[in-house]
N, C-alpha and C positions, 0 to 999 in steps of 0.2 A: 773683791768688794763685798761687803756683808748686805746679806739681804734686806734688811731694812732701808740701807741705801740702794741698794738697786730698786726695793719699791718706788722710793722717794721721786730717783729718776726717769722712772717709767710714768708717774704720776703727770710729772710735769712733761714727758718726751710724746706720752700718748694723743694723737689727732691735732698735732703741731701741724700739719698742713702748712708748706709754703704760700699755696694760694687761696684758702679758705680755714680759719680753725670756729671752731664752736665755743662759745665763752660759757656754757650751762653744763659742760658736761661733766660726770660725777667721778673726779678725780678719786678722792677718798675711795670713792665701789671699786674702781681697779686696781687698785691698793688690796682692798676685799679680796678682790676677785683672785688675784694672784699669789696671795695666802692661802687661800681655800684651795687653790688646784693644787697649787705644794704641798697641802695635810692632807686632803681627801686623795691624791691621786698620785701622790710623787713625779708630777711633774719640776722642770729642772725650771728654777727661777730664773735662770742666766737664760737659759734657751727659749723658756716663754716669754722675757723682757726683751729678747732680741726678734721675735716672733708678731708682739704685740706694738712694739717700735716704726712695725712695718702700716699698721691698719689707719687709716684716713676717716676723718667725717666725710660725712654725704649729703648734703642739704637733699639732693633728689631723692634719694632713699625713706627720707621722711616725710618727701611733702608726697612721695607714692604711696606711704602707710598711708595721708590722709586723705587722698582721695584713691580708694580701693575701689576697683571693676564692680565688686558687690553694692557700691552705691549705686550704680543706674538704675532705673527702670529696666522691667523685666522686656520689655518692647527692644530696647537700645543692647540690652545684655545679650538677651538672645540672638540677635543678628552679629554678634561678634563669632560667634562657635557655630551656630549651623547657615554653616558656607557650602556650596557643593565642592570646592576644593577641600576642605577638611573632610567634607563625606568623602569622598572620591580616595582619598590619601587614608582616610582610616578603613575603604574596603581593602586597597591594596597592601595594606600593614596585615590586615586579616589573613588573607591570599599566601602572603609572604613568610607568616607564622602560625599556620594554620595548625599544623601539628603541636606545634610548644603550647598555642592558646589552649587546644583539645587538652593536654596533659596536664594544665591549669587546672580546666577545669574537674577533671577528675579527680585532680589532688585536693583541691578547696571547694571544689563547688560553684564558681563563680560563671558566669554565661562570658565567652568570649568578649560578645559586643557593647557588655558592661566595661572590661580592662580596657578592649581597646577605644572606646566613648575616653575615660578618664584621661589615659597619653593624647587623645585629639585636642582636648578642654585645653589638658597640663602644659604642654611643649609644642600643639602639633606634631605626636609622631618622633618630639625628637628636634625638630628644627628650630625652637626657641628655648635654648636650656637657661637661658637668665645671663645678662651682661654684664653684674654686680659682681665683684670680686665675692664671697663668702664672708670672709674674714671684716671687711669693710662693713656689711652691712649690717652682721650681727655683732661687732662693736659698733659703731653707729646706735644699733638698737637698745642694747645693753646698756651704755654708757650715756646717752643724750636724748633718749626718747623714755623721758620718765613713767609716762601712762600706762606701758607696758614694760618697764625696765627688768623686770625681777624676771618675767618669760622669757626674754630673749637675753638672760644672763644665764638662763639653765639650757638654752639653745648653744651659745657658744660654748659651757663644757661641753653638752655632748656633741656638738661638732668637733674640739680639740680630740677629746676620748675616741670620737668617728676615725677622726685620719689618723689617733696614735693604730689603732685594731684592724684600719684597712689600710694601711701601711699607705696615705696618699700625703699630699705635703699641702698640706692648710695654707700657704699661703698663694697657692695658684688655683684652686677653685672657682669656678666660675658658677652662680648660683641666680635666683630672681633678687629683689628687693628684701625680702621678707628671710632671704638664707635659703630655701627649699633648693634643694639640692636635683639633679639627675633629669632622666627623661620623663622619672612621673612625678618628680617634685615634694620627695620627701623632706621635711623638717627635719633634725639631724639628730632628736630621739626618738624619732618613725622610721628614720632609718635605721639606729641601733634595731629597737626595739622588733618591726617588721621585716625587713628584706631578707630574704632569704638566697641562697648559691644554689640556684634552679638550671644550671649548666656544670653543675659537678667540678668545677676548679681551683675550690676551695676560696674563693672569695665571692662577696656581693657589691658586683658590680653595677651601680644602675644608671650608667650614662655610655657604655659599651656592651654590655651583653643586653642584646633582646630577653633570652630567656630569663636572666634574673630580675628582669624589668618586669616581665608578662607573671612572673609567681608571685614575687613579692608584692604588688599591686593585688592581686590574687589571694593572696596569704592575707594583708590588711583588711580586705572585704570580710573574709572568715572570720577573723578574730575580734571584729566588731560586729559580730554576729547576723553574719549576709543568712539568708533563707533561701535555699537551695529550691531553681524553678518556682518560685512563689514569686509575684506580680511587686511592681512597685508601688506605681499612683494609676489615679484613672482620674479622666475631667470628670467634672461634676458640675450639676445645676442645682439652683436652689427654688425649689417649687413653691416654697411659704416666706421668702426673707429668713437673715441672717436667726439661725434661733438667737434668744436672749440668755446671756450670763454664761457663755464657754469660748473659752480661749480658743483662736484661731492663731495659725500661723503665717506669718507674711516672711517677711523678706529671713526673721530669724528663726531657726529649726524650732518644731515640736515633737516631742519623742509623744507616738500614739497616746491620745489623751482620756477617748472613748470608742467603743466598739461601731463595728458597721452597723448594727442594728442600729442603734442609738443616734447617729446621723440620719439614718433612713426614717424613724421617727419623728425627726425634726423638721426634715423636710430638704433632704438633702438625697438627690438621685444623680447615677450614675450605671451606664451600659454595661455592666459586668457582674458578674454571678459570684458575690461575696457573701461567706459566713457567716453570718450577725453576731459572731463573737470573736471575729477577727480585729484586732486593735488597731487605729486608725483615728487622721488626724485632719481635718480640713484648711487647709493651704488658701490662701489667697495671694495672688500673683497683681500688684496693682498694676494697671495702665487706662486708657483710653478709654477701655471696656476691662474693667475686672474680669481676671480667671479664676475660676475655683476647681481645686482637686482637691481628690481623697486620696492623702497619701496612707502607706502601708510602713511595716517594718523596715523592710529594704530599704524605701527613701528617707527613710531616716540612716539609716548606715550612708548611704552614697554624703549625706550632711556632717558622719563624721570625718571624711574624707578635708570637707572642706565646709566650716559651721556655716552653710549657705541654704536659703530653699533654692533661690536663684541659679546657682551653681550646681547643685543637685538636679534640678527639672531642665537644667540645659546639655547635666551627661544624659540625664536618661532620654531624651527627645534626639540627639546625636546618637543615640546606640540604637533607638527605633532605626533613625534613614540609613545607618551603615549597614543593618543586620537586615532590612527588605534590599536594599541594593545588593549586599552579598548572594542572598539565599537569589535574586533575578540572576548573578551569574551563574549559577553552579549550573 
């Protein structure tokens, strides 16, 4: 059959759902889409239309985009991640990998209790890898969720290009909502682009090998430029009221905006011994009673992990209780 007909058919064949189809979704882009893998990448139009024949709409999938964990309150957010079962579970993931974490850290730099905070957030450790088919979600995303269509049309190449390079089979994946992949939840050009083969086997594996889990996680911190033994946030009071006319950060990251001098000038103090030309950005965590921190460099990296302050102040507050609970066993 000539390609153009196999597009035609895959047009009309794509998220026919026997028991649910979507009437919005953008036919013509798969059409696109399936052109574009054929020129840019030589993939086989017969085997991608046979591939893509298989993937379903998800109404859950999209009403989970719209209401993300990131919408809570910092109060309701928080209490999801620091449990004494996730502390508990992520001392004994330490215990357990104690040496591969140690060799992490030597090779990037990254503090144990930082990797292992992020697998507690991401999976628990491993024990919530995502219920979403892969393939499902990011057509789903791609194809029917216009808002962000064009991001998660360049997720499902490089997820296809992922499991052509890791020899896995794309249509049995098991991912979150969002596509993120493994036990720490990479995207699937985080995974190209980050994971590394930190168990020497020649592949990156990160839903079976610990250690490629514990580097690559490891490896991303470094390469969005973690600061080796340098602090992340600290609480902070405000002795004069909010100063006037400088952006603060709430619920969406601020990469340092002005130095610690210059908050301390304003009227912003904090129990720790910082250089007044260290860069730095004041956080406000709303609830009940507003929190305010002073985040540093690092908490800005943990936010490129995941564009959250929320998410960010909930690894680094779980890597505090995991990392006094460990150093109480030794």
């Amino acid at each position: 059959m000539p390609v153009a007909c196999l597009l035609a058919a895959l047009a009309v064949a794509l998220f026919l759902d026997p028991v649910a189809a979507e009437p919005d979704d953008d036919r013509a882009g798969v059409q696109r889409f399936i052109a574009a893998m054929t020129e840019r990448h030589g993939f086989d139009p017969v085997a991608l239309q046979a591939l893509l024949d298989t993937a379903r709409y998800r109404q859950a999938i999209v009403d989970a985009m719209n209401r993300p964990y990131e919408g809570k309150p910092w109060r309701d957010y928080r209490a999801l991640f620091l449990t004494p079962e996730r502390i508990d579970a992520g001392v004994a993931f330490w215990r357990d990998h104690a040496e591969t974490l140690a060799r992490a850290e030597t090779a990037f730099g990254v503090a144990p209790e930082i990797v292992v905070a992020i697998l507690g957030v991401e999976t628990s450790y491993g024990r919530n890898l995502g219920a979403h088919r892969a393939l499902d979600a990011l057509a789903t995303l791609s194809f029917s969720y216009p808002k962000r269509a064009d991001f998660f049309r360049g997720e499902l190449e490089s997820f296809l290009l992922l499991s052509r390079e890791e020899r896995l089979d794309p249509g049995k994946i098991l991912g979150s909502y969002a596509g993120a992949l493994g036990k720490p939840q990479f995207i699937s050009s985080s995974y190209r682009a980050y994971a590394v083969d930190f168990d020497g086997d020649g592949r990156r594996d990160l839903w079976q090998s610990d250690p490629d889990v514990i580097g690559s996680v490891a490896n991303y911190f470094k390469l969005h430029g973690w600061r080796t033994g340098e602090p992340v946030a600290f609480p902070a009071e405000l002795t004069a009221g909010l100063p006037d006319g400088v952006e603060i950060a709430e619920k969406t990251p601020l990469k340092p905006n002005r130095t610690a001098g210059d908050w301390r000038d304003a009227g912003i103090d904090w129990r720790a011994s910082t250089a007044p030309s260290t860069p730095a950005a004041l956080i406000r965590l709303a609830g009940p009673t507003d929190e305010y921190w002073i985040g540093l460099e690092n908490f800005y990296v943990i936010t490129r992990y995941n564009h959250s302050n929320l998410y960010a102040m909930a690894v680094l507050q779980l890597s505090e209780k995991i990392r006094a609970r460990h150093a109480g066993e030794r």
